[in-house]
FIKOLZA-1660 file (N, C-alpha, C; in steps of 0.1 Angstrom, whole numbers, plus 5000, padded with zeros to 4 digits):
% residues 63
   i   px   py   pz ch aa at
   1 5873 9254 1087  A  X  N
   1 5885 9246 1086  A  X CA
   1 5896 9254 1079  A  X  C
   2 5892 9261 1069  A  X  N
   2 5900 9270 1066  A  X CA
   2 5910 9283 1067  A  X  C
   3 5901 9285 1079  A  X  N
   3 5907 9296 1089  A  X CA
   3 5911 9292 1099  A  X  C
   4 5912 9278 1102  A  X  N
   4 5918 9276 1114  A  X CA
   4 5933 9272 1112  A  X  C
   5 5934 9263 1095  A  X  N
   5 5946 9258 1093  A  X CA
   5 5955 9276 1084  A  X  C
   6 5951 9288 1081  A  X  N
   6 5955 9300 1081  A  X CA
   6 5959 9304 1094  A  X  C
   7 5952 9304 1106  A  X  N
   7 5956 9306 1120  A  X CA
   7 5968 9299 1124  A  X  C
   8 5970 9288 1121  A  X  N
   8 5977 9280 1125  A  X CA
   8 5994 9283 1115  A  X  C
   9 5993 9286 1107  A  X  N
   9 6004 9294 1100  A  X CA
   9 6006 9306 1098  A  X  C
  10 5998 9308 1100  A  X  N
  10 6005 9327 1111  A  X CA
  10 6007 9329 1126  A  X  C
  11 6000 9317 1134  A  X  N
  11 6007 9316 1144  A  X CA
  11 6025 9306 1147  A  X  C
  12 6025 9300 1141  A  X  N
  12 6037 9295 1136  A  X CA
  12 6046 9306 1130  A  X  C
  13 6043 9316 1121  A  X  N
  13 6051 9323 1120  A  X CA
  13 6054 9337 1124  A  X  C
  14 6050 9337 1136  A  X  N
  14 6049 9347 1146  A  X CA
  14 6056 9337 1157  A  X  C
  15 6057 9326 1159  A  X  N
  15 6063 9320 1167  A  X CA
  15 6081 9320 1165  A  X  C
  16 6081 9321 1149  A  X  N
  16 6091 9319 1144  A  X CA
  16 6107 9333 1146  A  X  C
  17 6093 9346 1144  A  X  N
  17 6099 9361 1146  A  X CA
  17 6097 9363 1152  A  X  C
  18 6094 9358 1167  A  X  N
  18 6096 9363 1182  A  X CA
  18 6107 9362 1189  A  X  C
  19 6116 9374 1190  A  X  N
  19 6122 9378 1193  A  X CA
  19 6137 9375 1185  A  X  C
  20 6133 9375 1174  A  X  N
  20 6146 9375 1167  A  X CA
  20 6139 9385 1154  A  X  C
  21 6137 9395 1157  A  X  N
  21 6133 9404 1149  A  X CA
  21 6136 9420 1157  A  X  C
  22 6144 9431 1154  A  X  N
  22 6153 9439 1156  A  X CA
  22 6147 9451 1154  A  X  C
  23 6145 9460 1158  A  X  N
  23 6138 9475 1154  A  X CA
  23 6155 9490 1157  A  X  C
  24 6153 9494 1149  A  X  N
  24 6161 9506 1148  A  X CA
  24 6156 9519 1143  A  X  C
  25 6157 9529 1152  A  X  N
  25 6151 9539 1147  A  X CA
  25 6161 9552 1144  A  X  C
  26 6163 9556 1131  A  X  N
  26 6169 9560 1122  A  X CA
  26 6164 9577 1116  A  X  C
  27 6168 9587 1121  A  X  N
  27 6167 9600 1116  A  X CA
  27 6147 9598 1117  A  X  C
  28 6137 9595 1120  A  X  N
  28 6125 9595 1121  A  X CA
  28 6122 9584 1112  A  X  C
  29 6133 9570 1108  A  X  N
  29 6128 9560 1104  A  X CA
  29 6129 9556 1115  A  X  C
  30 6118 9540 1108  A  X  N
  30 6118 9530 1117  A  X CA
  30 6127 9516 1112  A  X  C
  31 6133 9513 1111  A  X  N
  31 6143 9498 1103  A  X CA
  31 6141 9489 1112  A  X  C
  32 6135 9482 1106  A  X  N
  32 6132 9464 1105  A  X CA
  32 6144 9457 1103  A  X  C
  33 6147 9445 1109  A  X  N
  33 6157 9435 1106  A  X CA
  33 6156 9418 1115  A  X  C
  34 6158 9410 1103  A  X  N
  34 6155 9398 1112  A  X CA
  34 6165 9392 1110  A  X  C
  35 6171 9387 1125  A  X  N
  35 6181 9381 1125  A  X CA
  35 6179 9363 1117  A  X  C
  36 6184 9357 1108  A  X  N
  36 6177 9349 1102  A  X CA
  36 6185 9335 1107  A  X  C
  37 6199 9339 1110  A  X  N
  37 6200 9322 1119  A  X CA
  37 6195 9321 1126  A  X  C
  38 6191 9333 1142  A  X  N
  38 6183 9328 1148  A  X CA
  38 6164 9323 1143  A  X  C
  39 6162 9323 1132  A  X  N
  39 6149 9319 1132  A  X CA
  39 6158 9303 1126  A  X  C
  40 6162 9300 1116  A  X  N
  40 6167 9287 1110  A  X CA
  40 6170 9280 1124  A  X  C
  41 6179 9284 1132  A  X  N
  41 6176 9277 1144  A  X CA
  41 6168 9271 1150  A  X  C
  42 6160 9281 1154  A  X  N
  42 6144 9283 1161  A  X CA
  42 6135 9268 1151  A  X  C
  43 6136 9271 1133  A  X  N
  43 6129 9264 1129  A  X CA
  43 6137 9245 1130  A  X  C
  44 6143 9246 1130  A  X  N
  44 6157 9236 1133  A  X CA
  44 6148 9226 1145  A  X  C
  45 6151 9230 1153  A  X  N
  45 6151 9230 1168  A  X CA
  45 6133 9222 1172  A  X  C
  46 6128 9232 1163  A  X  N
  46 6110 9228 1165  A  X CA
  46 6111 9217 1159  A  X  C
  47 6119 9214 1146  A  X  N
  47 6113 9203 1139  A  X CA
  47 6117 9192 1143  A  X  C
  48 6126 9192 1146  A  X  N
  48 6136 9184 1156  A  X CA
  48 6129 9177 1170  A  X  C
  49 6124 9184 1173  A  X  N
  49 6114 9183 1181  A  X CA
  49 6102 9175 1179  A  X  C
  50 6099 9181 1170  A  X  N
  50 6082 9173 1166  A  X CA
  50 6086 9160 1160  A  X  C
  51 6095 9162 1154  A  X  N
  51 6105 9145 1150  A  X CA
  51 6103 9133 1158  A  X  C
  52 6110 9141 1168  A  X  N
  52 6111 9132 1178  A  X CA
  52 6099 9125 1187  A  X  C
  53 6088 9137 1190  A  X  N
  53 6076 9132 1190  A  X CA
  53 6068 9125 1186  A  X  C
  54 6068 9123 1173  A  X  N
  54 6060 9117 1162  A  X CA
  54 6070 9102 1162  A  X  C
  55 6080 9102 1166  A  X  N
  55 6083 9089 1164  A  X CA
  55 6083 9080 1178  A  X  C
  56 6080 9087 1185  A  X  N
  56 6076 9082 1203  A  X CA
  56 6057 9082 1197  A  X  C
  57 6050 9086 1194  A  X  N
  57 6041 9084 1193  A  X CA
  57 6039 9072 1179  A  X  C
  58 6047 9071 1172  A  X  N
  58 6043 9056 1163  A  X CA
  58 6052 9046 1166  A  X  C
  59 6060 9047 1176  A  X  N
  59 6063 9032 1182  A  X CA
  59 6053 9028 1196  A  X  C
  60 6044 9039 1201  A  X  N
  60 6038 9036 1206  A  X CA
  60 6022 9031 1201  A  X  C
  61 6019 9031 1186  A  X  N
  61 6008 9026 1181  A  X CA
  61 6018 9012 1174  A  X  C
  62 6027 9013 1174  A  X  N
  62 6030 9000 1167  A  X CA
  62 6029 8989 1176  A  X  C
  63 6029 8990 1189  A  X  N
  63 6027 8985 1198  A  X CA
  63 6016 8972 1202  A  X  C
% end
């Protein structure tokens, strides 16, 4: 159970920096950068989401 709810929050935050994460390569660096509205968005947006789900799903047990 423990490794599934760890699974579950690294896949969430891999969901989070997909594709709002930036690579630059710099004299034989590599530079990282994450664009971070687009994730606050991204997380925005999900929760907003599940919001809305979970409240269609308890007016439908209140039922």
């Amino acid at each position: 159970m423990k490794k599934l709810i760890i699974l579950i929050i690294l896949g969430f935050g891999v969901y989070l920096l997909w594709g709002n994460v930036k690579t630059k390569q710099e004299d034989g660096n590599v530079n990282f950068s994450v664009d971070k509205d687009g994730v606050e968005q991204k997380l925005q947006s999900t929760g907003s989401k599940l919001s809305g789900e979970a409240k269609s799903l308890e007016g439908k047990f209140n039922k």
